[in-house]
C-alpha positions in Angstrom: -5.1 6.3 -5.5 -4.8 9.4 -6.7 -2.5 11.4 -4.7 -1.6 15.2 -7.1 -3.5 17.4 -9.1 -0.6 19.8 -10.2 2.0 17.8 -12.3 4.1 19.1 -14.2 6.6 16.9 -16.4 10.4 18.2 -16.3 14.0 17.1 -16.6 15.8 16.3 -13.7 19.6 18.3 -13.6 21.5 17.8 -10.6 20.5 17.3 -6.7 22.6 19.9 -4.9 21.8 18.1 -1.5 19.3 15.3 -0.4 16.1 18.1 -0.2 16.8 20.0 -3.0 16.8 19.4 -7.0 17.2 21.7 -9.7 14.7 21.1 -12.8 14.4 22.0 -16.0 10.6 23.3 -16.3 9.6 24.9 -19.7 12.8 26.1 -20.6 13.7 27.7 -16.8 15.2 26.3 -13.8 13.5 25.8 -10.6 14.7 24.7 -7.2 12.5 21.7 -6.3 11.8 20.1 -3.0 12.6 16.6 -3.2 9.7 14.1 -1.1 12.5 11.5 -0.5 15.6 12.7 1.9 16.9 8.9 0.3 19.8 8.5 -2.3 17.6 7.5 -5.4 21.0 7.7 -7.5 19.9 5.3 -9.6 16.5 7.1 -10.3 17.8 11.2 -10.0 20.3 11.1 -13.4 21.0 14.0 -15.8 18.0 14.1 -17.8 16.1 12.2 -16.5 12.0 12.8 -16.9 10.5 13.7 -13.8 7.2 14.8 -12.4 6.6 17.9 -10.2 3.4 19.1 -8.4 2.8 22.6 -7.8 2.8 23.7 -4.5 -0.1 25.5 -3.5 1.6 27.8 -0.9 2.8 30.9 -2.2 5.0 31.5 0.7 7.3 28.6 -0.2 10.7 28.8 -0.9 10.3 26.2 -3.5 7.3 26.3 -6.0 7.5 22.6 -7.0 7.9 19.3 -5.1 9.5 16.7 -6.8 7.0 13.1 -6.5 8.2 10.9 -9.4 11.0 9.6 -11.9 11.0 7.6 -15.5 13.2 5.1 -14.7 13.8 2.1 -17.1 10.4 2.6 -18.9 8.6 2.7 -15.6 7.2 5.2 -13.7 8.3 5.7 -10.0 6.8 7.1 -7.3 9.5 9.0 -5.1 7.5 10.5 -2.3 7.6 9.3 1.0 4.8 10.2 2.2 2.6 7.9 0.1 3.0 4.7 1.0 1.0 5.2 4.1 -2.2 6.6 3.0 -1.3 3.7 -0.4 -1.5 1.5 2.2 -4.9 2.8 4.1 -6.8 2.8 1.3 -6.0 -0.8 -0.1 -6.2 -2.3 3.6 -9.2 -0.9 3.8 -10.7 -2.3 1.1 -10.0 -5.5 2.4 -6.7 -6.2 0.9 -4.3 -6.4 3.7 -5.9 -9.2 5.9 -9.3 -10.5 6.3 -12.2 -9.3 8.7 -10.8 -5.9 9.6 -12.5 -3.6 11.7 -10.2 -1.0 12.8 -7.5 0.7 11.4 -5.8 3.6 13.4 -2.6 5.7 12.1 -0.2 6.7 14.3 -0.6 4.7 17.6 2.1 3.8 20.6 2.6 0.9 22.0 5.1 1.3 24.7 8.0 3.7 23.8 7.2 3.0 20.2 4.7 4.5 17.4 3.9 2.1 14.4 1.9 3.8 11.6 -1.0 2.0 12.2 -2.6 -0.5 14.5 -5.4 -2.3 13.9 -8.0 -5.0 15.0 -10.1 -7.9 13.4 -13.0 -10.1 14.6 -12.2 -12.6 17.4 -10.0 -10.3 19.6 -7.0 -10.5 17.1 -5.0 -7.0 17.5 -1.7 -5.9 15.7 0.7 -3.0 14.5 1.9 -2.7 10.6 4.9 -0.2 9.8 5.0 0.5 6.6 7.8 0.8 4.3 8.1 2.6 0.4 11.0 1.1 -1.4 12.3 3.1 -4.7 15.6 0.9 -5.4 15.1 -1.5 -8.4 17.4 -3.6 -10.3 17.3 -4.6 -14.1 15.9 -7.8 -13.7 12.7 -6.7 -11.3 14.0 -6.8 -8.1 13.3 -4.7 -5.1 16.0 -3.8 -2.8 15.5 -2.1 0.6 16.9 -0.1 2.3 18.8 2.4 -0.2 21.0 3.7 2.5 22.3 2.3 5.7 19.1 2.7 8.3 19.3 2.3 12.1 15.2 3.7 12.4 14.5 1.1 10.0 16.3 -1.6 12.6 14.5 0.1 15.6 11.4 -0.6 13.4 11.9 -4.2 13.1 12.7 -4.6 16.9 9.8 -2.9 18.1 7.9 -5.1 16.1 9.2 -8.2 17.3 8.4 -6.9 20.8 5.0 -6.4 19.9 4.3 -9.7 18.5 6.4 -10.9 21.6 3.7 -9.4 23.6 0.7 -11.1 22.1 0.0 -8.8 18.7 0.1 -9.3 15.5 2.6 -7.4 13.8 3.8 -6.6 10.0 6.2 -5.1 7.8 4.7 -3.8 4.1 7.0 -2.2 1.7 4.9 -0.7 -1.0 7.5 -0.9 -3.9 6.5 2.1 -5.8 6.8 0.9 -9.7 5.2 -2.0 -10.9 6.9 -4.7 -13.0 8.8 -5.7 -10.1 9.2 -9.6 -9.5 10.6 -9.7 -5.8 11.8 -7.6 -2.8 15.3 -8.7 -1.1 17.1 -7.1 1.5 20.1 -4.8 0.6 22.8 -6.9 2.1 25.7 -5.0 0.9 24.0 -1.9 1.7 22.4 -2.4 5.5 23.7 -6.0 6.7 22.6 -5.1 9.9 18.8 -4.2 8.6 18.8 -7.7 6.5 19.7 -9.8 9.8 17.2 -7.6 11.8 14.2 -8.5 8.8 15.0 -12.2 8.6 15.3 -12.0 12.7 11.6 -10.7 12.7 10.1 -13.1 10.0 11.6 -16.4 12.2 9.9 -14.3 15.4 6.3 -14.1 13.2 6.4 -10.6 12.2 4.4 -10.6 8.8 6.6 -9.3 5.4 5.0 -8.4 3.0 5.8 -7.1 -0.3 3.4 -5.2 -2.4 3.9 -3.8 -5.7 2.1 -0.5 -6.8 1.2 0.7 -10.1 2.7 3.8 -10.7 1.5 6.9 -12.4 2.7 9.9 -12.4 -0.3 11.4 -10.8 -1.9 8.1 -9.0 -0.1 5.2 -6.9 -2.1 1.8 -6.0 -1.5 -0.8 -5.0 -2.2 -3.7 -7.3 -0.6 -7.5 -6.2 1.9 -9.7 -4.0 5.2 -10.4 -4.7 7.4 -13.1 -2.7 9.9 -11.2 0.1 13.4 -13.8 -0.5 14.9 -13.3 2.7 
């Protein structure tokens, strides 16, 4: 899916807080807006070549947002805001499960809003949340979360009530390079998110793990990995 149509390839300098970056673009700096408020240490290094899309709002305080990172010889998608719409298109196209007929962003159930719910033949209903995951070992291993998340644990819970309630429910982190060989949750990082994902897997919420080919321009999602809780 292609998802900018304004790149501009830069070197990344420092990250003066978690929205901000400073770039080196053709020979200038510019103040960029970072699309991932997550720590990405391991991505956002001195030097490092990075993509930037143009803003087209003049207004802006910043004139580039910064969407992806060269990382080990892969590219990496860094925006969070692609995953979802990742996810659309491929679920759409009959990729998530079979005999869909609806899917819906942005729907409540209860208290709670999951990024999409959905329906398929034979009265089966569900929620999915969706998840992009941007932390990578050497060896092609997917680690989420990068930082210590209690949304991500509410997230889990309220899909374990749902499925408690008679839905179907999932978790699908898009990891947003490809090469990657697994996804495993960050222990050391979020104990308390790893307990809550292998909670909702014994309780039937789906986790799934979903690597992307990544472009600098396009990210799509392109096969199944196994989740080793």
């Amino acid at each position: 899916m292609r998802l900018y149509h304004r790149l501009r390839e830069a070197r990344f300098l420092q990250r003066p807080n978690r929205f901000i970056a400073l770039c080196e673009v053709d020979g200038g700096v510019e103040r960029c807006h970072v699309k991932n408020t997550g720590r990405c240490r391991e991505l956002l290094v001195p030097g490092a070549r990075v993509w930037l899309e143009e803003a087209d709002a003049p207004a802006r305080k910043t004139r580039f947002d910064l969407v992806a990172a060269q990382s080990r010889g892969f590219v990496v998608n860094l925006d969070s805001q692609a995953p979802n719409p990742v996810f659309a298109e491929w679920a759409r196209q009959g990729g998530f499960l079979p005999e869909v007929t609806l899917l819906r962003a942005e729907t409540r159930f209860g208290t709670s809003r999951f990024d999409f719910y959905y329906e398929r033949t034979g009265e089966r209903r569900g929620f999915a949340e969706i998840k992009g995951v941007t932390l990578f070992d050497g060896e092609g291993t997917a680690f989420v979360p990068d930082a210590p998340t209690e949304r991500g644990v509410k997230h889990l819970r309220e899909l374990m009530a749902a499925r408690e309630a008679g839905y179907e429910a999932a978790v699908c982190f898009l990891l947003q390079r490809s090469g990657v060989r697994a996804l495993r949750p960050n222990d050391a990082t979020d104990p308390a998110f790893g307990a809550a994902l292998r909670e909702a897997a014994a309780a039937g919420v789906m986790v799934r793990a979903l690597v992307c080919d990544a472009t600098p321009d396009s990210l799509t999602v392109t096969r199944e990995v196994p989740a080793e809780l």
